[in-house]
C-alpha positions in Angstrom: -21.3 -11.1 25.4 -23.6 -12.7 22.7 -21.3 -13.6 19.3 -23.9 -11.3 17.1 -21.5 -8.4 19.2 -18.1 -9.6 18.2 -17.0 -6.5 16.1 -13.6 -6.0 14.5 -10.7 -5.2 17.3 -13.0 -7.0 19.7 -10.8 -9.2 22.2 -12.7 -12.1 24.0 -11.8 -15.5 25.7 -12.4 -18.5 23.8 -11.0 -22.5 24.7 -8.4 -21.2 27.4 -6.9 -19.1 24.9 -7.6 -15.3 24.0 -8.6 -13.9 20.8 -9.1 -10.5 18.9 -11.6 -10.0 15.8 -10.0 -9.1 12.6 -13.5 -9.8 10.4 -16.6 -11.1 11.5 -19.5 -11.6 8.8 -23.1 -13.3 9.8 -25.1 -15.4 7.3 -28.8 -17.1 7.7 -30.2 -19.7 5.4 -34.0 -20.8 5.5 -35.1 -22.0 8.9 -31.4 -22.5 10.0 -30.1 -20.4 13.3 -27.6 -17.7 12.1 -24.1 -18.3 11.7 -21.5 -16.0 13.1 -18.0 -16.7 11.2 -15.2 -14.6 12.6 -11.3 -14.5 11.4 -9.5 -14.0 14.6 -5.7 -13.5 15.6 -4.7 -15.6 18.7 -3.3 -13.1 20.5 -0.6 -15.5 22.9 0.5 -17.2 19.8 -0.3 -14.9 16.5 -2.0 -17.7 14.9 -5.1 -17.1 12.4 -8.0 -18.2 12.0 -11.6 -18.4 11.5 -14.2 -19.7 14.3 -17.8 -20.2 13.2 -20.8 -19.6 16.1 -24.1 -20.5 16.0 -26.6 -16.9 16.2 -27.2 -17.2 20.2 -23.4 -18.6 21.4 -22.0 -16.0 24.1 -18.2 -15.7 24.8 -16.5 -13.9 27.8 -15.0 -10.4 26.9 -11.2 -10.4 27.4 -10.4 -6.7 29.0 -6.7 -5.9 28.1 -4.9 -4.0 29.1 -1.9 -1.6 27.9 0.8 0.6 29.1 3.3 2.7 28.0 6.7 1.0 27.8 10.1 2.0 26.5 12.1 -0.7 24.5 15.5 -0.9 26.2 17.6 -3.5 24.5 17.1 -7.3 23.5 20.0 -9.6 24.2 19.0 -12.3 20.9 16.4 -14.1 22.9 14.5 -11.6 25.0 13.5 -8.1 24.7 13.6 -5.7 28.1 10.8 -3.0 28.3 10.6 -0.3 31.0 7.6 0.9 32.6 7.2 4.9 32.2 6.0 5.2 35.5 7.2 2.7 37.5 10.7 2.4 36.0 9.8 -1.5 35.9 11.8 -3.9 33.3 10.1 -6.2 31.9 11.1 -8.9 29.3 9.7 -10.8 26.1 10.7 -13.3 24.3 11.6 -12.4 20.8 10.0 -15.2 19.6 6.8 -13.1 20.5 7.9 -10.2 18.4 8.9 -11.2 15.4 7.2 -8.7 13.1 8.0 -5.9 15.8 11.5 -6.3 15.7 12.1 -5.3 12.3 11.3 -1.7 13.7 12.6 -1.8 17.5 15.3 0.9 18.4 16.8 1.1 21.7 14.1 3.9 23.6 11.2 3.2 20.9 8.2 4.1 22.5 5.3 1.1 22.6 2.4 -0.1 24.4 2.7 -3.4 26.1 -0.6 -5.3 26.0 -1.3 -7.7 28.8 -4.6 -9.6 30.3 -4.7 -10.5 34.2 -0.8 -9.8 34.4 -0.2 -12.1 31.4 2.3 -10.3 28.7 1.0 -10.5 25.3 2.9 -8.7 23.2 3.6 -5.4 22.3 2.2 -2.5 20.2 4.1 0.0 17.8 3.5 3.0 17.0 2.1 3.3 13.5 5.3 4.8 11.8 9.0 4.5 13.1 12.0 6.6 11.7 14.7 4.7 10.9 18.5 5.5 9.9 19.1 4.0 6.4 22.5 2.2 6.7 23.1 0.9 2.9 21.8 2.3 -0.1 22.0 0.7 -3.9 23.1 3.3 -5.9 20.4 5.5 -8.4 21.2 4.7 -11.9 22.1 7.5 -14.1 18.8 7.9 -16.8 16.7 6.1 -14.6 13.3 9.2 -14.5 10.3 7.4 -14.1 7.9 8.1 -12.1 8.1 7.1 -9.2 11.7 4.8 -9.3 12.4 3.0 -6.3 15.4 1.5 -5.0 16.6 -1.1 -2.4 17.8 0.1 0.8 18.5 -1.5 4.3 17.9 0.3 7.5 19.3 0.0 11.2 17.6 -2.5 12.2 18.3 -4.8 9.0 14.9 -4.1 7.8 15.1 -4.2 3.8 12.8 -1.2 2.2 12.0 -0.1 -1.3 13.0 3.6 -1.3 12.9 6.2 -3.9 16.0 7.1 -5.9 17.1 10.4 -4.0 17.2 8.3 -0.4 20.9 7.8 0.3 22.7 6.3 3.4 22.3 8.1 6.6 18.9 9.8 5.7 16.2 9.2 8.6 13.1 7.4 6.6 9.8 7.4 8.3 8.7 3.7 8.2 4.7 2.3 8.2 4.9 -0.5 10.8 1.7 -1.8 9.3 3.2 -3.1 6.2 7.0 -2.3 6.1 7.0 0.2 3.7 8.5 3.6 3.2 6.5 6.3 4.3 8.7 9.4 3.5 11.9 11.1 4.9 12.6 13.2 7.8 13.9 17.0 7.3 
């Protein structure tokens, strides 16, 4: 596929190593050949970074794949999955999740991704719930808008919450960015 293509969400091979597009911009100056610049996310090791093309480069288009997995257990150096379908385990090494596991409850729903039977790493869902195990307390006067607290949830995952959470609520939990999202009934 010609470079000028590479779009965000984009995955293509690159130097024996496979990448997805987070931004891509494209810039021309006088008589020059256009210049492609993309920030990519390596996706074997999670590195960032940006790769400059010149206008009429190509690059092979990385087809990856997904399937629906249930997270099982992880025994401090590996996480096992389950294939829905097949009842397969699989395993990852933590090491490859290290973002993920601030969210990952035993049967948790995901999407393994892979490419030509390689395991890359795993997808969440875009919100969790999550049991909060430890609370600070509210502070009696404390009526602004909007007052937030710290709280700590199951998985060891410290949140800001607002002051009516308590221990054992369920709190629904962006796995974009970490943060509280809002409670469960």
């Amino acid at each position: 596929m010609q470079v000028n293509d590479l779009r965000p969400g984009t995955t293509f091979l690159y130097e024996n190593n496979i990448f997805v597009v987070l931004e891509q911009s494209f810039s021309k100056t006088g008589r020059q050949q256009g210049k492609v610049t993309v920030k990519v996310r390596n996706l074997r090791t999670g590195s960032r970074t940006d790769i400059t093309f010149t206008g009429g480069d190509k690059v092979e288009k990385a087809m990856i794949e997904k399937k629906d997995m249930q997270y099982l257990y992880n025994d401090g150096n590996d996480a096992f999955l389950m294939d829905i379908e097949t009842y397969e385990q699989v395993q990852i090494p933590m090491s490859r999740l290290e973002w993920e596991q601030n969210f990952l409850t035993d049967g948790l729903m995901i999407k393994m991704t892979e490419y030509d039977g390689e395991i890359l790493g795993i997808n969440l869902p875009d919100k969790v719930e999550l049991k909060i195990v430890e609370a600070e307390a509210a502070v009696k006067g404390d009526t602004t808008s909007g007052a937030q607290k710290k709280a700590k949830v199951e998985t060891g995952w410290e949140i800001q919450v607002p002051l009516f959470v308590t221990e054992g609520t369920v709190v629904l939990i962006s796995t974009i960015d970490g943060k509280y999202s809002g409670r469960v009934q």
